[in-house]
Each structure stands twice: as structure tokens, then as C-alpha cells.
VEXKOL-848930 format. One record per residue (C-alpha): residue number from 1; residue in three letters; z, x, y. Coordinates in pm, whole numbers, plus 50000, padded with zeros to 5 digits. Each point is the difference from the previous one (the first is absolute). Layout:
N
+-----+------+-------+-------+-------+
| pos | code |     Z |     X |     Y |
+-----+------+-------+-------+-------+
| NUM |  ala |     Z |     X |     Y |
...
+-----+------+-------+-------+-------+
END
This chain:
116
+-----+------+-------+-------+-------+
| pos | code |     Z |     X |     Y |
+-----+------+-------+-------+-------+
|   1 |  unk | 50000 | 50000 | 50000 |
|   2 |  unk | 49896 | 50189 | 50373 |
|   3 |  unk | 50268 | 49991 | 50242 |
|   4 |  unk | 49875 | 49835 | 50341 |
|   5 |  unk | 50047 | 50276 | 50269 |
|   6 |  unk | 49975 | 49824 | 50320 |
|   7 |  unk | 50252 | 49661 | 50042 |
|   8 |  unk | 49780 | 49869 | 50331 |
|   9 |  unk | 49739 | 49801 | 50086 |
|  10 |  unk | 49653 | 50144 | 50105 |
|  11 |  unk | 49971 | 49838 | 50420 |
|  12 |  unk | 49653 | 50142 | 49985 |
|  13 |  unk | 49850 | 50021 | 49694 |
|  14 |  unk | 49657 | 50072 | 50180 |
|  15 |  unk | 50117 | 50312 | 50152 |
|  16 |  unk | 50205 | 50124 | 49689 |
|  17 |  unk | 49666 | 49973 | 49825 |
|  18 |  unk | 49793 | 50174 | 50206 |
|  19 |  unk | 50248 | 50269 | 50024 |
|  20 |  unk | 50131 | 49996 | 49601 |
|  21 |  unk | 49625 | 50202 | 49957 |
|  22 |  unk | 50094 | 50251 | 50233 |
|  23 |  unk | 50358 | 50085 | 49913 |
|  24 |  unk | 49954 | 50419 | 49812 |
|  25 |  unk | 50071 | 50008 | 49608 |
|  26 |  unk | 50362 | 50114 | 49952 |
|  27 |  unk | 49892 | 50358 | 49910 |
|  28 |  unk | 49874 | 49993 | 50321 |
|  29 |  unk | 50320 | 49848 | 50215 |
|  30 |  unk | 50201 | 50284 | 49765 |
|  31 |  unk | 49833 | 50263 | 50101 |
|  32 |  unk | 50019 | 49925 | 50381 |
|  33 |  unk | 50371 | 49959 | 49953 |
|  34 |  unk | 50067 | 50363 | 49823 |
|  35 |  unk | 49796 | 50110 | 50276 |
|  36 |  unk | 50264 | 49852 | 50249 |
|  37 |  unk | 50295 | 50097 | 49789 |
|  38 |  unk | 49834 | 50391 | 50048 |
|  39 |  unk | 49959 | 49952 | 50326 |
|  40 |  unk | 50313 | 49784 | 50095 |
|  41 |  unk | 50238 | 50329 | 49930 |
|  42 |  unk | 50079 | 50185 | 50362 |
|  43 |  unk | 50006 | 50305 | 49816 |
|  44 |  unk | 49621 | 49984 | 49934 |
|  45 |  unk | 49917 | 49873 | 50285 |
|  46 |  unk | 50147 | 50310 | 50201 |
|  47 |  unk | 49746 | 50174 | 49770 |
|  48 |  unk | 49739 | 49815 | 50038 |
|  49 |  unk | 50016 | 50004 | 50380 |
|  50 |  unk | 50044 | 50388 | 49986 |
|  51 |  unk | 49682 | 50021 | 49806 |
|  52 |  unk | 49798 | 49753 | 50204 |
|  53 |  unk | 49849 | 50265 | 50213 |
|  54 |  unk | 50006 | 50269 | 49795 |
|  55 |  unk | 50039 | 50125 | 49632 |
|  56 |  unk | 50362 | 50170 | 49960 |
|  57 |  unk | 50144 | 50235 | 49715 |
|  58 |  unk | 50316 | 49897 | 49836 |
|  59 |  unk | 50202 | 50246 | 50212 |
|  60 |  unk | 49874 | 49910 | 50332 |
|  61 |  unk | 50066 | 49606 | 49897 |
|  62 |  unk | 50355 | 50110 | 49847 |
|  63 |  unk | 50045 | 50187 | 50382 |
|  64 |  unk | 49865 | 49718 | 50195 |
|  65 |  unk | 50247 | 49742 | 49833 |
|  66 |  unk | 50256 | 50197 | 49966 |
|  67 |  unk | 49995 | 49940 | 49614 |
|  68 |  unk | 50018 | 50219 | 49724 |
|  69 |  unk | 49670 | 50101 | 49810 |
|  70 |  unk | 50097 | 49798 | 49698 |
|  71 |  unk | 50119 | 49682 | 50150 |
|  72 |  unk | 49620 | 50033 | 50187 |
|  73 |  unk | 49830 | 50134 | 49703 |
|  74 |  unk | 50171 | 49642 | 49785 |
|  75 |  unk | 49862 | 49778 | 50318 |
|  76 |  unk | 49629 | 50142 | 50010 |
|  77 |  unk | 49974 | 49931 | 49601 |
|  78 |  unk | 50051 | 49669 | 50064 |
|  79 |  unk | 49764 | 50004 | 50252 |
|  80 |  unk | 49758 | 50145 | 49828 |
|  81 |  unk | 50038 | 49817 | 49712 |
|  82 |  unk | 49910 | 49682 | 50224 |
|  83 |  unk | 49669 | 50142 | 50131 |
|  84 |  unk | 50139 | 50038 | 50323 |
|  85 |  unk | 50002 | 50348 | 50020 |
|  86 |  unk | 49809 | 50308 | 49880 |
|  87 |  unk | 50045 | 50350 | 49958 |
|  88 |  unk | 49794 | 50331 | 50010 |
|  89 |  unk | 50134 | 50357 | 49880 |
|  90 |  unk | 49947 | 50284 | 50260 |
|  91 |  unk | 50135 | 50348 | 49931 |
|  92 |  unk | 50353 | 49946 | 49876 |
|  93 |  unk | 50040 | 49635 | 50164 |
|  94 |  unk | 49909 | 49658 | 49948 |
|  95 |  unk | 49887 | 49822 | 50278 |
|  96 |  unk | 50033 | 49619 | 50034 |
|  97 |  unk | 49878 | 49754 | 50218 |
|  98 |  unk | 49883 | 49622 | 50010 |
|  99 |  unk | 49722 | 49911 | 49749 |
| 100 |  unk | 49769 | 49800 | 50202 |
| 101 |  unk | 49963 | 49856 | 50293 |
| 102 |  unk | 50136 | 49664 | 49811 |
| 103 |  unk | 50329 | 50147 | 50029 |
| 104 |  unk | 49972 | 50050 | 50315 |
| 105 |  unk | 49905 | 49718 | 50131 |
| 106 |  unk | 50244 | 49829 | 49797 |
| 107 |  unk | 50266 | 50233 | 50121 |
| 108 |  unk | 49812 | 49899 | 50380 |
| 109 |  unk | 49980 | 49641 | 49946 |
| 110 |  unk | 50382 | 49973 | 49893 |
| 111 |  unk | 50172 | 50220 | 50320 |
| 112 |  unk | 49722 | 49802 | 50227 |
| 113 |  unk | 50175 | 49649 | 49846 |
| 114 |  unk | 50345 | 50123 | 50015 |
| 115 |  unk | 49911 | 50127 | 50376 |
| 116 |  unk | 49922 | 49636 | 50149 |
+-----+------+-------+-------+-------+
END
């Protein structure tokens, strides 16, 4: 027997039915809300902001936040397990920065929002 979700009454079943079509698959709505939960942590955002002009190296990002390497090292993992950022060995270093300009312009689009 299915358990009935919603206990209301549709008001307008018109526009739920032109907008039922529209609504992402749940894959879809989970992905966009890891994405959030990665980008919702203050920690990563301080990185992510450090690295939105300009690829760091752990050390200069450990510096910057006054962090230590590991703590920064644990933080960019997760970032870069999300897609959101990318790294790129030179000499001794790795150097991280933003992965596209997606992440940009979602790390743009969210201080513009919060800035109104």
C-alpha cells in the first residue's frame, strides 16, 4: 500500500501541472544540494574566495587563513572531490584554484545576492 505524501488540496491544479514536468529528477535536486552542503561550510568558502583570483599552494592558503596545512589540505579534498576545485603540480607545490568559471560565477552570483 503507497503512503500519500502530501495531506492538501491542489488550489491550482493547472499550474501544478504545467510545472510537475519541469520539477529535476531527484538525482538531480541531490546533487545541487551536496553542492550547497560543500559550499555552505565558511571554512571553504575562505578558500574558495582566496583562490578566486588566483591559484594558491597549500602553504600560502594555510598562511592566508591562518590555518594549518592539514586542516587546509582536509578542506581542498573536499573541494576537489566536488568539482569545485582543481589542482596542478609545479616544482615541489600543488597549486589550486577554482575549476571553471561555473564556480565562479556561482561563488559571484551568491556574495552579489547576499550583498542586496
Amino acid at each position: 500500500m503507497a503512503v500519500k505524501k502530501c495531506d492538501c488540496e491542489v488550489f491550482n491544479k493547472e499550474l501544478v501541472e504545467k510545472i510537475k514536468p519541469l520539477m529535476p529528477e531527484e538525482k538531480i535536486l541531490d546533487g545541487l544540494s551536496e553542492l550547497f552542503k560543500i559550499m555552505g561550510d565558511k571554512t571553504r568558502i575562505r578558500l574558495l574566495w582566496a583562490m578566486d583570483n588566483s591559484s594558491m599552494c597549500v602553504g600560502d592558503l594555510a598562511y592566508l587563513l591562518d590555518m594549518t596545512k592539514s586542516a587546509v589540505s582536509h578542506q581542498l579534498k573536499e573541494l576537489k572531490d566536488a568539482k569545485l576545485v582543481i589542482s596542478e603540480k609545479k616544482g615541489k607545490n600543488v597549486y589550486y584554484s577554482l575549476n571553471d568559471h561555473h564556480v565562479k560565477t556561482i561563488f559571484e552570483k551568491a556574495l552579489e545576492h547576499i550583498l542586496e
